[in-house]
Each structure stands twice: as structure tokens, then as C-alpha cells.
C-alpha positions, 0 to 999 in steps of 0.5 A, a space after each residue: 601327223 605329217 611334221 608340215 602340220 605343227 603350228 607352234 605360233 600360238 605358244 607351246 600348247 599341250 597340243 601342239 607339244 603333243 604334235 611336235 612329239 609325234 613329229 620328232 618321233 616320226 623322225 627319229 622312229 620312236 613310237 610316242 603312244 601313252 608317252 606321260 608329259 612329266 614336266 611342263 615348266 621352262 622345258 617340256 619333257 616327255 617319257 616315252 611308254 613304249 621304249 626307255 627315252 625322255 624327249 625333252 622340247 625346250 620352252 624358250 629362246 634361252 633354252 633353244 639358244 642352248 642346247 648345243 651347249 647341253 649336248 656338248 656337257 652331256 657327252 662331255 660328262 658322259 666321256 668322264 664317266 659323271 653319273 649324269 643323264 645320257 643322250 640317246 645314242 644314234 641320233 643326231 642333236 639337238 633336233 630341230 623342227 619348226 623352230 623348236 629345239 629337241 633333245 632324246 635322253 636314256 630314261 633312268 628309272 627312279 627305283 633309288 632312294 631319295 637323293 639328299 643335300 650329301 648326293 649332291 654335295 659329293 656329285 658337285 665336288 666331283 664335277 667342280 674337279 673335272 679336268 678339260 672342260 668344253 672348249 667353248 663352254 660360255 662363262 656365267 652371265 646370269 642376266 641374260 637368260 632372265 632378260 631373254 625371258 622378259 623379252 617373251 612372256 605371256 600375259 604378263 602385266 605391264 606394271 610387273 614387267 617394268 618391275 622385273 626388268 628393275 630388278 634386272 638393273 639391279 641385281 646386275 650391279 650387285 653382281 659386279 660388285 661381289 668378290 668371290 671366294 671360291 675357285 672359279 671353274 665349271 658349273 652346273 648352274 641349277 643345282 638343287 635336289 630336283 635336278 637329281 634323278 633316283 637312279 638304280 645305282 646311286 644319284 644321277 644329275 641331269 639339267 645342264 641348260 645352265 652348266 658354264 664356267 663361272 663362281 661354285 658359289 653359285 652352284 651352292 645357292 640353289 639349296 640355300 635358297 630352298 630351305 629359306 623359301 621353298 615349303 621343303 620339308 628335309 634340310 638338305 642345305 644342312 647336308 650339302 654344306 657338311 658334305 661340300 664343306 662351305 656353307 655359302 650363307 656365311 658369306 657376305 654375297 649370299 644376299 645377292 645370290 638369294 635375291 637372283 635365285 628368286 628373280 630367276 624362280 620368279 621369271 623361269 615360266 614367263 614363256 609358258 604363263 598362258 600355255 600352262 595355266 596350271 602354274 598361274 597361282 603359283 606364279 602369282 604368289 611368288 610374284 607377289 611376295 618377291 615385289 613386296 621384298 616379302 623374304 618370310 613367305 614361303 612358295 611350292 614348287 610349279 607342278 
């Protein structure tokens, strides 16, 4: 299929993600035959069958907005040396076409055993430690890609929209009044078990649409939240606060930690609600509990 012929006007379709994978292979000679859509959230990523490469397409203005950013962490932790996922050599990135930002990474087979709360406290402490950061790595305002979201939903209903974007208002002055306690330094932004691939040699993190400079305790709330609202069934907050050395649900912010975590879980497909309906009853019942401050319930992760 010519790349002149994607239509991406309509949402980020199955079909059309399927055209802008044949487009962006047909740039960059890669064969897109039998490739498996293995995640279809807030970004779309394919693996490719016939050569060992994920294409990742992202799913909204805030992902577009910064993949610069993730191509800039990820050869950043690539010249540490980081376990992490690595860009595909030889190819200029991100890619765009039509209006979609694009970006190929080095599959890495899951032949490991299952990372834990440990693997991740250990690769958090070692990236909290890395000297020289990006230059113009942007510091943490949370806010603004749930705000970005809110400006692009699909099929979302007014009363809940009105209700999301008060608890922006809200949460946003939470947030001015913490005080942190913690060091603040890089951070990976989204750091929980799903964010660690099994790797033949050990645990590799990837997903860095959120790496910025800003509070680590941050970067300790994903797991936390996890264990108090995600059907998990291995506590790897126990895990990662033995191995890290912090358990951030003693500190007094966590609340409001907890409480952004879930506005962003509750927000992060808004984007792709019609595009993907598979993930609509998921949604419904996160977005209900979340409006009825029902903090008990617990939610599955989007499939």
C-alpha cells in the first residue's frame, strides 16, 4: 500500500494502524507480514514476525509530542549501558508520516522468568543514580498530558468529561502543596511490573513517554497503587519497598499520589475509546468507581 493512501482522520482504527505499519515498513525495508498488535492502549506496538523488531505507533497528541523525548532517554541509557529497550539502529527517529509518530526497537524475547517488585527497585535505584541526564529533559508536570487526553477523547460523555477535567483542578492543587522528601533527579514516570520485559539476561525496562526530571516518589507509586487497586495477584510493592528502601505509602502525599495515578489510569485510553472498543468495559468500570471515590474496588488491567 502507497503511504499517500493512510487515512488517519478517523482514529487510530485496527486498519489503519495496519496501513501505517505497512507504510512505515515500506520506508524503512522491513517486511510487516504475520506482524502480531501486541498492545493497543495509549500507544499501538507491533512485533514484526519476520525480523526481531517492535514498531511502536503512538496514540495521542501527548505520545506524538514526545517521542523526541523517548529517543533521546533511550540512547541516553543505551550509552550507560541501562538494561533497557534499544532503538532500532540505522534508522533515523522518530518517524513521521501523516501525522503519526513512529518508532522501531530491538525485540527482546521474553525467555526470563517473571520480573518482580526486587528487578524493579534495583533497575529504579540504578537509574535514579545516573549521572548526566538529557540536557533538555522536561521536568515532571503531570497534568498536562491528562489535560492533552481530555482535549481528545472519543465518545466520552459530557457529564464525565466535566467530572475529569475537576479533578484535574483538583489534583493539580494537591500537587502544589506537597513537599517531597525524596531526592529529585530522573525519573521513569510509569514505572510498574508492565513496564519490564523478561529478558534472556535478566530484566529490561522500556516505556519512557514519561521519563522527566521530577519527585522519585513518583516513580514509587505505580506499584503502590497496584497492589491497592489492580486484581494483581503477587505483591510486588512488598518487594520493591525491601529492595528500594522506601515504602511511599508511609509518606503523608501518597494520598494524592494514589489519587493522580488513577485519574491517569482512568484517562490514559481516552484517545482510542471508539478506536479500540475492546477496552470499553474496562473503562466503564474504572470510571465509575474512580467518580464515586470508590477506592475498595478493584480494576483489570486493559487488554
Amino acid at each position: 500500500m502507497s503511504i499517500a493512501t493512510v487515512d488517519t482522520s478517523g482514529g487510530l482504527t485496527r486498519e489503519n494502524l495496519r496501513s501505517l505499519l505497512a507504510a512505515v515498513c515500506a520506508e524503512t525495508g522491513l517486511d510487516p507480514t504475520r506482524a502480531e498488535l501486541i498492545k493497543f492502549t495509549n500507544n499501538a506496538v507491533f512485533r514484526l514476525r519476520a525480523s526481531p523488531v517492535v514498531v511502536r505507533i503512538a496514540g495521542s497528541t501527548a505520545a506524538r509530542e514526545r517521542a523526541e523525548t523517548v529517543v533521546r532517554v533511550a540512547r541516553w541509557l543505551a550509552g550507560h549501558g541501562f538494561p533497557a529497550v534499544r532503538l532500532l539502529p540505522g534508522v533515523e527517529q522518530p518517524i513521521r508520516l501523516h501525522g503519526q509518530v513512529i518508532t522501531l526497537w530491538e525485540h527482546i524475547p521474553e525467555t526470563g522468568l517473571r520480573p518482580d517488585g526486587a528487578d524493579l527497585a534495583i533497575l529504579l535505584k540504578r537509574l535514579h543514580r545516573l549521572p548526566g541526564p538529557p540536557a533538555d529533559l522536561p521536568s515532571w508536570h503531570p497534568m498536562d498530558e491528562v489535560r492533552q487526553r481530555l482535549a481528545e477523547p472519543e465518545d466520552l460523555d459530557a457529564g464525565d468529561h466535566a467530572f475529569l477535567l475537576g479533578e484535574c483542578d483538583e489534583v493539580e492543587e494537591q500537587l502544589a502543596g506537597l513537599r517531597f522528601v525524596l531526592p529529585q533527579g530522573v525519573i521513569h514516570g510509569d514505572a510498574f511490573i508492565g513496564n519490564l520485559i523478561a529478558g534472556p539476561r535478566g530484566p529490561v525496562l522500556c516505556d519512557f513517554d514519561g521519563t522527566t526530571i521530577g519527585p522519585r516518589e513518583w516513580d514509587l507509586a505505580p506499584v503502590a497503587v497496584g497492589r491497592l487497586r489492580l486484581d494483581y495477584a503477587t505483591d510486588d510493592h512488598a518487594m520493591l519497598t525491601k529492595h528500594y528502601g522506601v515504602d511511599v505509602t508511609e509518606w503523608d502525599g501518597f494520598p494524592v499520589l494514589r489519587r493522580l495515578r488513577e485519574l491517569k489510569l482512568v484517562t490514559s485510553v481516552l484517545p482510542i475509546l471508539r478506536s479500540n472498543p475492546g477496552i470499553r468495559p474496562q473503562w466503564e468500570h474504572r470510571m465509575r468507581t474512580f467518580r464515586a471515590r470508590d477506592l475498595s474496588t478493584r480494576w483489570q488491567p486493559y487488554r
